[in-house]
N, C-alpha and C positions, 0 to 999 in steps of 0.2 A: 362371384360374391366375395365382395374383402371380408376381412377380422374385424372385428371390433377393436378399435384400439380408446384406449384410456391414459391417462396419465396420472401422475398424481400432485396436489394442493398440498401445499404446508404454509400457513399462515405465523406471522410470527411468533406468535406462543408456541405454533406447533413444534420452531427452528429450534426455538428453547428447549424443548422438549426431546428435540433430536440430537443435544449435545452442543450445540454452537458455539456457548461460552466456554465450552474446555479447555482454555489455553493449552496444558497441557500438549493434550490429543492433535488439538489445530498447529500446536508449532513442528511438533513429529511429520505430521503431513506436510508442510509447507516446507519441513526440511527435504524432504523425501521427491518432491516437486520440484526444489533447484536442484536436485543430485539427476533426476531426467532433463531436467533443462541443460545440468552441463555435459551430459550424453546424448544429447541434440533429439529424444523422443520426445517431440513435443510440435505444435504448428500453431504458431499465429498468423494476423493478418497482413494481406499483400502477398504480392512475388516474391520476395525477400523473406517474409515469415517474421518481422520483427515492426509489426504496428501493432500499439496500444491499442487503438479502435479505431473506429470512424467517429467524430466530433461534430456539431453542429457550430460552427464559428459564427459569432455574433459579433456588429460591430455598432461601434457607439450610437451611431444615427444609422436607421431604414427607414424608407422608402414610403412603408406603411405604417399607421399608425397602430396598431394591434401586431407588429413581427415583434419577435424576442430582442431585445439589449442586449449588449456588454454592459456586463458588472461583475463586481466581485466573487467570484466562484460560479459564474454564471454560465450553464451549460447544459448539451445532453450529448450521452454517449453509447454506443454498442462497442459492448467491448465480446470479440467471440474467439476462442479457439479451442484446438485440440489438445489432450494429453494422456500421454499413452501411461507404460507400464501397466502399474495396479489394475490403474483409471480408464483407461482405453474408451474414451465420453468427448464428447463436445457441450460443451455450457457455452451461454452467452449471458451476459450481465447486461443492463439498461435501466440507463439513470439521467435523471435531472438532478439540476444543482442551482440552488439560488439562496445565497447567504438572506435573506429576502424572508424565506421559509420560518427562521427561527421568531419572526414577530408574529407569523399565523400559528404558532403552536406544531410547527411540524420539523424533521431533520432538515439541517440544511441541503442532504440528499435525499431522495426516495427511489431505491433499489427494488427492481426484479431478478431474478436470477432462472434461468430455464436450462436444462440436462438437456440434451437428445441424442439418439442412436447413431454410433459414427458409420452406420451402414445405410440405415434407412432414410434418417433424418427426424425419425418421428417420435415427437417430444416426451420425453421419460417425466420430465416432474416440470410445476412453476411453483416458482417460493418466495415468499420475502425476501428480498436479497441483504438489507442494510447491516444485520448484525452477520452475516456469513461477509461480508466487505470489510467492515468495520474487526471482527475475528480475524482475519486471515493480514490485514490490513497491522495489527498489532504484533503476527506472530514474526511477521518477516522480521522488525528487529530483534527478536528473540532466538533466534536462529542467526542472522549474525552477528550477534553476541557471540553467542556460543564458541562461534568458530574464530573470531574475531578480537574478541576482549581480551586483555591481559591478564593472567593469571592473579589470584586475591583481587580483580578489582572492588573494591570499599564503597563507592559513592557514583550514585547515578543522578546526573542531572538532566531534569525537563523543562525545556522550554513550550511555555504552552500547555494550559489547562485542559484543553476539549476532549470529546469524547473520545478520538481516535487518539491523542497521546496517553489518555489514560489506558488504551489497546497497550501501548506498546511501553508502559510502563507494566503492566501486569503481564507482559510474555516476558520482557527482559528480567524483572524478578523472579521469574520461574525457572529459569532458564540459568543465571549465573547465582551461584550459592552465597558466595562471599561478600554480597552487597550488607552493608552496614544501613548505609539511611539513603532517602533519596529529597533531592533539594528541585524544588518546582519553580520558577521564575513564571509569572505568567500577566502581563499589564495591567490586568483588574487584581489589584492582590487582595481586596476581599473575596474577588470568587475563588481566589487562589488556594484560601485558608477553608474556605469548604469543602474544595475538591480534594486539599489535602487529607482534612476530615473524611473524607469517605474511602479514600485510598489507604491510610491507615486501617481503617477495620476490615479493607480488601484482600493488603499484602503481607500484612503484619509489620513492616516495619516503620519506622519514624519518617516524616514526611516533614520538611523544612521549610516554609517560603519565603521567599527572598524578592526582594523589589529593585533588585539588579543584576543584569543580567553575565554580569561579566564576575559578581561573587558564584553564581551559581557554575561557571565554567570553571574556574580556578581550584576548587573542588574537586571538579568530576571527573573521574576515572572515563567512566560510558556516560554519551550525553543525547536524547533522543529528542528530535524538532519536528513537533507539528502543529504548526499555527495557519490560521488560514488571513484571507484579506488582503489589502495591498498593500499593508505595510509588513516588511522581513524581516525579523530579526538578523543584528549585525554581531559575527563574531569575531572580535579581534584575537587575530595572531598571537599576541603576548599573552592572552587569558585561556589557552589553548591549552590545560596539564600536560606535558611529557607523557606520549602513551595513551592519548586518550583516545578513544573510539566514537569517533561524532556520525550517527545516525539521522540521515534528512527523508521525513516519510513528506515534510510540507519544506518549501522554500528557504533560504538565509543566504545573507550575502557574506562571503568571506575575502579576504583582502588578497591579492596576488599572489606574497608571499604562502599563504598557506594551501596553496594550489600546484606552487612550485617547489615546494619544500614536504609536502606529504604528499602519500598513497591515497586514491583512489579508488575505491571498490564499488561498482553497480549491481543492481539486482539482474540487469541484462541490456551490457552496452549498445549495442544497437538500435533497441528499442528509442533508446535516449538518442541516437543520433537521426533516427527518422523523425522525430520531432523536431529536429534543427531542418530537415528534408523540407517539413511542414511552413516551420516558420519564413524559411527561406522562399516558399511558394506563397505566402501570405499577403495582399495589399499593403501591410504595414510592416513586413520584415521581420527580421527577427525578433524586435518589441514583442510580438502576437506571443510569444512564446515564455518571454523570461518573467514575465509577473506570476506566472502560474505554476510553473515546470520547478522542480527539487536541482535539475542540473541546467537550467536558463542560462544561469553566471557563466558554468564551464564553456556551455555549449558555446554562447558566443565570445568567449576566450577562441575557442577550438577555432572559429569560425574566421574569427581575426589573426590568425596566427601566433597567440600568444602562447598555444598550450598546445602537445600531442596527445592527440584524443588515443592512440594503439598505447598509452601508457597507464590505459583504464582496464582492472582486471574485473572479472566476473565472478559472483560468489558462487554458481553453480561448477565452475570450474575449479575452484577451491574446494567444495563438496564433493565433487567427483575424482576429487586427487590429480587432477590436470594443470593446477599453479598453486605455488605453496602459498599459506597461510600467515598469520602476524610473523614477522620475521625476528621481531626483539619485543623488550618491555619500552622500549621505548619509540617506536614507530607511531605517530599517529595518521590513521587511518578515516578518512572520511566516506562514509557509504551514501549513493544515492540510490533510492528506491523507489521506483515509479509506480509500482503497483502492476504485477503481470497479471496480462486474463486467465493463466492458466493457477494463478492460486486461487482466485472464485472457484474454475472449475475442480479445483480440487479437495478445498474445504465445503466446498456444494455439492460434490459427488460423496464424501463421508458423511455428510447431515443426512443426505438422500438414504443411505444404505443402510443408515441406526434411525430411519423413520421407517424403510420394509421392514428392516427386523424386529421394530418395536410396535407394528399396526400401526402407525402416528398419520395423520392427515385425509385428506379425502380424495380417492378416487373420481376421477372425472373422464367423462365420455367425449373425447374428442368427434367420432360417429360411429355408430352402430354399424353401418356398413355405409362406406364409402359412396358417395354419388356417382363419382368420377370411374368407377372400377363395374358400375353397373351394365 
């Protein structure tokens, strides 16, 4: 006769409830997640251990009439792995994406997130996933801020209004003390001047927008990009401050020179180079890859020989004291950030553990006793 096994529900109020929005609390973990990462306890997917997920690729035209498209953010994903220390858990994240979503009233993603027993397999919690994506999703530039920005930086600029840069605008103020105001560039500038509106009474500071996007670089000390769609914001070399710290959670194209003239830093180069594995496998080549990917541009630099990819360092390796850090005030430093599975599971393994501690959500019966064990 098996156990009963249970799991537990947390619906999005409940996530709220468990802490989710703590930037705070979420960037301590996430920092805490690259410092395992650069101590190699951790497993993603594949033989190599360094895939984002398994993707659903869509291509313009199928076959049937009712299969999914290609379009703009257009997609679905498992994203699964391992992480140890603290966390010693396996999560898996599972998402659709279709820019498409925001004219029916819904995110342009819709996230699950599930824990389960790295022994048994048997599933500890299911949760909303979006705002634990969207959290953990904000903290990562908050955290390399931290380690990354140059001392007194004054002025943060944002490219791109949405809901995920407004993430990583409220980690990076959390996180670097000395910011003065922050300047928003975003191509609708009256939602611009809303969003500013709301992020003022979020972060306390003065919130600026600008309807160009090379006044908002020329400014900024720390500059965070996340915009979604086919079109990339372009940043010129010349409007690049001395020093600055350019964070890409979404896409931008940047011009050779400043590819060969700065530093590099990933959240976890490999992961980014199995994507060029991907692309390179793809019908359509590496195309399949650069409209979507944060490091597409590099990648196929890398690909064409334009660029050494072993001259990309890793910020978990910088947390873990294994490669040094900003080297001057004046080094600029461009970070790409793909988004690891293992920071779901990490900010979804703390939501989890302050919903046991807190009675938050509803226990569910996976089965009373087992069929299969009968």
């Amino acid at each position: 006769m098996s156990e009963k096994l249970e799991l537990l529900y947390l619906k999005e109020e409940e996530v709220i409830e468990a802490g989710v929005l703590n930037m705070k609390n979420c960037i301590s973990t996430i920092e805490e997640m690259f410092r395992l990462i650069g101590k190699g306890d951790f497993i993603m997917g594949g033989p190599n251990r360094n895939d984002h997920g398994l993707m659903l690729w869509f291509n313009e035209e199928e076959p049937f009439e009712n299969m999914p498209k290609a379009g703009p953010d257009r997609r679905f994903m498992s994203l699964i792995s391992y992480l140890g220390g603290e966390f010693d858990v396996v999560g898996n994240k599972w998402y659709g994406s279709n820019i498409e979503n925001l004219n029916k009233g819904l995110p342009r993603s819709v996230h699950t997130f599930t824990l389960n027993d790295k022994d048994t397999g048997a599933p500890l919690a299911i949760m909303a996933g979006n705002l634990i994506s969207s959290a953990r999703t904000g903290a990562v530039p908050g955290v390399f801020s931290k380690h990354l920005a140059k001392k007194e930086s004054k002025v943060l600029g944002a490219i791109g209004g949405g809901a995920i840069n407004q993430s990583c605008i409220d980690a990076i103020t959390t996180t670097v003390n000395d910011l003065e105001k922050v300047v928003l560039f975003d191509i609708n500038v009256e939602k611009g001047r809303q969003i500013a509106q709301k992020l003022e009474e979020q972060i306390n500071l003065p919130v600026e927008v600008v309807d160009d996007i090379d006044v908002c670089l020329r400014q900024s000390d720390i500059v965070t990009v996340a915009t979604s769609g086919k079109t990339k914001p372009v940043i010129k070399e010349e409007s690049i401050k001395p020093g600055a710290l350019i964070i890409l959670t979404g896409a931008a194209s940047f011009s050779d020179t400043s590819y060969q003239n700065h530093r590099v830093v990933a959240d976890m180069w490999s992961m980014h180079e199995k994507w060029l594995e991907d692309g390179l496998n793809h019908p359509d080549g590496i195309s399949s890859i650069t409209s979507w990917t944060m490091s597409g541009e590099l990648l196929e630099k890398i690909h064409n020989g334009e660029y050494d990819g072993s001259q990309v360092d890793d910020i978990g390796d910088i947390i873990a004291g294994e490669k040094e850090g900003r080297q001057s005030d004046d080094e600029v430093i461009i970070c790409m950030t793909g988004g690891l599975p293992t920071e779901d599971v990490a900010w979804g393994y703390k939501v989890y553990q302050n919903a046991l501690e807190n009675n938050i959500g509803t226990k569910l019966p996976l089965w009373d006793s087992s069929y299969l064990m009968k």
